[in-house]
C-alpha positions in Angstrom: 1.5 11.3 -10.6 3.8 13.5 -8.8 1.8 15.8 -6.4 2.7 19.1 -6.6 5.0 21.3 -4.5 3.8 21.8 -0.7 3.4 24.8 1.7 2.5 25.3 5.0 0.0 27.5 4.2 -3.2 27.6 2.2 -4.5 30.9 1.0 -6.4 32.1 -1.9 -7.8 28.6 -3.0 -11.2 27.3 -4.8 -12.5 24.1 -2.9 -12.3 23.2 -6.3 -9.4 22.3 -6.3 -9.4 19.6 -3.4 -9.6 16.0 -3.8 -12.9 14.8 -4.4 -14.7 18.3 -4.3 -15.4 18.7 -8.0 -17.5 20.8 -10.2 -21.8 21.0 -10.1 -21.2 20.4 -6.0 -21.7 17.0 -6.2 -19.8 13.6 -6.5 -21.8 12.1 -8.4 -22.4 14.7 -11.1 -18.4 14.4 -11.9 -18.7 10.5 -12.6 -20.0 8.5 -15.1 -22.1 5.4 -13.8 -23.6 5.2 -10.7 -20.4 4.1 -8.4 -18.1 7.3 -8.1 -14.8 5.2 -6.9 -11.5 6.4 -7.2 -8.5 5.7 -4.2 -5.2 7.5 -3.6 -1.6 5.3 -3.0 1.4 8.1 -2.2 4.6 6.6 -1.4 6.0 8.4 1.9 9.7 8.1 0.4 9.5 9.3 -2.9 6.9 11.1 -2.6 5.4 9.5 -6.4 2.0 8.7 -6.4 -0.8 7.2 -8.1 -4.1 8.5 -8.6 -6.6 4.9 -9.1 -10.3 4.8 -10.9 -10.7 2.1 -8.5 -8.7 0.5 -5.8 -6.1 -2.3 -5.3 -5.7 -4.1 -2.6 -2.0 -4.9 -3.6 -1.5 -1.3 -2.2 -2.6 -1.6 1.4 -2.2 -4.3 4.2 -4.8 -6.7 4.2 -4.5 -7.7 7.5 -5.5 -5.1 8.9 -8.6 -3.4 9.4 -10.2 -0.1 7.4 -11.9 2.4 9.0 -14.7 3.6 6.8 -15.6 7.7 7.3 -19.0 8.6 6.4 -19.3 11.8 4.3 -21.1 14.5 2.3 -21.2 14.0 -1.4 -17.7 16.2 -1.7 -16.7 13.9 0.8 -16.0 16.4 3.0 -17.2 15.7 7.2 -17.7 18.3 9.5 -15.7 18.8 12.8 -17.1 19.5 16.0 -13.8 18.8 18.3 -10.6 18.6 18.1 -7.5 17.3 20.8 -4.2 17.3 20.1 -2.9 14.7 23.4 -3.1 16.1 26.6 -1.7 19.9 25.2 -4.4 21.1 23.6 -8.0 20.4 22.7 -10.8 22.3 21.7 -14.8 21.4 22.3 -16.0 23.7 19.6 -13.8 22.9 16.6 -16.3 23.6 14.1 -15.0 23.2 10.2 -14.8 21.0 7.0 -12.8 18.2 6.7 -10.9 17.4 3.3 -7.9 15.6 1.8 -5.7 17.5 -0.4 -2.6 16.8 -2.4 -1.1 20.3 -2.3 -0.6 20.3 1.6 2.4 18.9 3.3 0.6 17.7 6.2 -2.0 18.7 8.5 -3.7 22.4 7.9 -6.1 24.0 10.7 -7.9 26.6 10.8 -6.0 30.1 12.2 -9.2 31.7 13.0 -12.5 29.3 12.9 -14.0 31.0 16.1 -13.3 34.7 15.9 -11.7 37.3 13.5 -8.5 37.0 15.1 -5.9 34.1 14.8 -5.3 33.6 18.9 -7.0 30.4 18.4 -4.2 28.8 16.2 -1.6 30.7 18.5 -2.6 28.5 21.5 -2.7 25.5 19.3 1.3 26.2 18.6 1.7 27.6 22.3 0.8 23.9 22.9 3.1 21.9 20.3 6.3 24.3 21.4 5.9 23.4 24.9 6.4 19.6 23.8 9.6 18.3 25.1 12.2 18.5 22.1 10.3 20.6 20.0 12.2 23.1 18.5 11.4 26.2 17.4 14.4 27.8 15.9 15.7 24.5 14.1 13.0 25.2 12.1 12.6 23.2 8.0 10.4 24.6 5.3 8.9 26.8 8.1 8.2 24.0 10.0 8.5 23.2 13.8 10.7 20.4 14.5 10.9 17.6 16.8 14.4 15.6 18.2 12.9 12.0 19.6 10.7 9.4 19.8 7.8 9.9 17.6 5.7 7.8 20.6 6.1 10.8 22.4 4.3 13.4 20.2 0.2 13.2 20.9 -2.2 12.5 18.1 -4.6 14.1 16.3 -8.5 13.5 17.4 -11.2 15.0 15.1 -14.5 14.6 16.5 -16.6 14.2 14.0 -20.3 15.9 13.6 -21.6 12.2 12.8 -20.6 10.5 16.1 -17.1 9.1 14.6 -13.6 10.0 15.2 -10.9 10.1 13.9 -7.0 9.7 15.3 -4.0 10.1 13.4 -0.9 9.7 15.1 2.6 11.5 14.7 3.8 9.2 12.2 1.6 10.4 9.9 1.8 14.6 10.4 5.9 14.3 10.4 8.5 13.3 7.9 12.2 12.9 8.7 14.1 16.0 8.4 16.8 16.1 5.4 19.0 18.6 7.6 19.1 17.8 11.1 20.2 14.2 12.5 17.5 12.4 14.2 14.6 14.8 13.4 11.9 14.9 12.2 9.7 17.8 11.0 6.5 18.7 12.4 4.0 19.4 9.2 1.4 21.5 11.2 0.4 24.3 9.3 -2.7 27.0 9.0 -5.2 27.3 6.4 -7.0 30.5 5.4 -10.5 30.4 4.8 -10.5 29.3 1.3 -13.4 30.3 -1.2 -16.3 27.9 -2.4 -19.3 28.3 -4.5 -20.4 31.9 -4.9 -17.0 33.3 -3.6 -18.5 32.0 0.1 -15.4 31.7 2.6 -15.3 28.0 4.8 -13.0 26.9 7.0 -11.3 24.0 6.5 -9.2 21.2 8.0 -7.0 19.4 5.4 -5.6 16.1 5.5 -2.2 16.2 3.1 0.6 14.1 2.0 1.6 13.1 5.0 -1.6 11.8 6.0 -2.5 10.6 2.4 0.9 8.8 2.4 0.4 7.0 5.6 -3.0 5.7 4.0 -4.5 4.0 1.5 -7.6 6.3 0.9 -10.1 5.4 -1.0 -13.3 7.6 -2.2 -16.6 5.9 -3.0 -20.1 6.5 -3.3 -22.2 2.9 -3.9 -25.4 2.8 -5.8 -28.1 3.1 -2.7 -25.6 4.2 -0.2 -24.2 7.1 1.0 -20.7 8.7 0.2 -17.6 7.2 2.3 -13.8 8.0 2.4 -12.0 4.5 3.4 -8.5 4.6 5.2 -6.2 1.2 4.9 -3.1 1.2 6.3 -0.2 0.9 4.2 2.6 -0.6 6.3 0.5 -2.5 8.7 0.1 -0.1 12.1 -3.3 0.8 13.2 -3.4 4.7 13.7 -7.4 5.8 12.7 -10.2 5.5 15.6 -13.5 5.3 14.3 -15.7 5.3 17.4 -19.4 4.8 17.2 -20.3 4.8 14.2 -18.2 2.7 11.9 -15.8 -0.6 12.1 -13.6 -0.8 15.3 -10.0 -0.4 14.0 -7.5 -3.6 14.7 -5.3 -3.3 18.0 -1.3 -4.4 17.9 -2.4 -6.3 21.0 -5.4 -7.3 18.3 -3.0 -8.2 15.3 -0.9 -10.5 18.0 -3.9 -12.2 18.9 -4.9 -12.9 15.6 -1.7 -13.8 14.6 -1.8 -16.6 17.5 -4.9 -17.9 16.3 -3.9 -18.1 12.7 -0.9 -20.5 14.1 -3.2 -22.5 16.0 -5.7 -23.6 13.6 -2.7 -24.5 11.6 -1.4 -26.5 14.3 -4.5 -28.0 14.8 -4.9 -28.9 10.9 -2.0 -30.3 10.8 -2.5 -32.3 13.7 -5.8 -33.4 12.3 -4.2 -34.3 9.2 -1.2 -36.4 10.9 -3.4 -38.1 12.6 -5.6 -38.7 9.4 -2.5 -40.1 7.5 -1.6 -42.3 11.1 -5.0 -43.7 11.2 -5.1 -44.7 7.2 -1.5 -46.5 8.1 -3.0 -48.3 10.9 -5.8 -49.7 8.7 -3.9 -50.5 6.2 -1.6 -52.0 8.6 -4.4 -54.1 10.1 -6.1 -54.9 6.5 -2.6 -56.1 5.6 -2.2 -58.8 8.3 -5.4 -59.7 8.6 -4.9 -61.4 4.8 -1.7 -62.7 6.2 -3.4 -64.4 8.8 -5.9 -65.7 6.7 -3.7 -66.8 3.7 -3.7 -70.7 3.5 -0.2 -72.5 4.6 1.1 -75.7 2.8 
């Protein structure tokens, strides 16, 4: 699968049309069975991806720990914050939060409090004061950023549930095909796109980029309610899920572990040295003890 072309902005669109939001309004009315699964593996270079009736862990890093969002059965989570670092936040960020193929990166709202669009004007106030953000170098429409990724902010969605979600610059950039050492910011703004009965939400989509940097899985267990599961693919930690969820794995956290995978192998194969030293000494012993006890002509 080779998702399709990407803009920076969303107009015009049936929810429809966004991952996991299907026809009837329901999840599970698009499935057969009662375990709607299917996952999402992009690869952030070629941009070729695969779309999974299942999952497979051969397409994530094991080692280190998923954070598992809990949903509506669109999977879809509302939004009741948002901070972007120290430049910008917002206590009343109220919209839906998707995934979508379609969208290069991240997509916010231009006008989810009011009629106007001064909302998203302060956001981008906000990322243009950033050191090395340019403006006029711009790709695809795009901001663009010279430097070290470390210093652009993340992403925090607060979620309606009690969770959060973080998603750092690594995964709302990609490096920029005309500039040397750049990368390009994919911020863009999404219209209020029509649902059911031509009704007009806001939403907050989670594209490529993000989808690229994850392993996402969509599920909906028999007896349990409807989650969207992000692994990381090449082994850095990047989601928070506060509260409400599994506590996401630490670099200081994969070191430790890391240290304490290496002792108990030490220590095993200490115990088993000492194992194979203490089966010689026996045998050792066993040996000339017959010796001893052998008769002599």
């Amino acid at each position: 699968m080779t998702p399709a072309s990407v803009r920076p902005e969303i107009s015009n669109y049936s929810i429809y049309g966004f991952l996991g939001l299907g026809v009837g309004g329901a999840a599970a009315s698009n499935f057969r069975g009662d375990h709607p699964l299917f996952s999402i593996s992009i690869n952030s270079t070629t941009g070729v991806g695969q779309l999974i009736f299942g999952k497979d862990s051969s397409l994530y890093n094991v080692f280190t720990t998923p954070i598992t969002l809990k949903t509506d059965t669109n999977w879809t989570m509302v939004t009741k914050k948002m901070t972007f670092g120290s430049n910008y936040s917002n206590l009343s960020y109220v919209s839906k939060l998707i995934f979508d193929l379609q969208t290069a990166g991240i997509s916010i709202p231009s006008g989810y409090y009011s009629s106007t669009s001064r909302h998203y004007e302060l956001f981008l106030d906000a990322l243009q004061n950033i050191s090395n953000v340019s403006t006029s170098n711009r790709e695809d429409n795009f901001y663009t950023f010279n430097g070290n990724l470390n210093d652009l902010p993340n992403f925090v969605f607060s979620l309606e549930n009690g969770q959060s979600l973080t998603i750092p610059p690594a995964a709302y950039t990609k490096k920029s095909k005309i500039y040397n050492n750049t990368y390009v910011i994919l911020i863009g703004n999404s219209n209020a796109v029509s649902g059911e009965n031509n009704t007009k939400t806001n939403f907050t989509v989670l594209g490529q980029s993000v989808l690229s940097y994850f392993y996402t899985i969509f599920e909906q267990k028999n007896g349990a309610g409807p989650t969207v599961t992000l692994y990381s693919v090449d082994g850095s930690q990047a989601v928070v899920d506060s509260s409400a969820g599994s506590t996401p794995t630490s670099f200081t956290g994969r070191i430790v572990q890391i240290v304490i995978v290496i002792i108990l192998l030490v220590v095993v194969v200490v115990c088993l040295k000492n194992r194979a030293t203490s089966k010689l000494k026996e045998e050792l012993y066993l040996e000339l003890n017959e010796k001893a006890q052998a008769p002599r002509f």
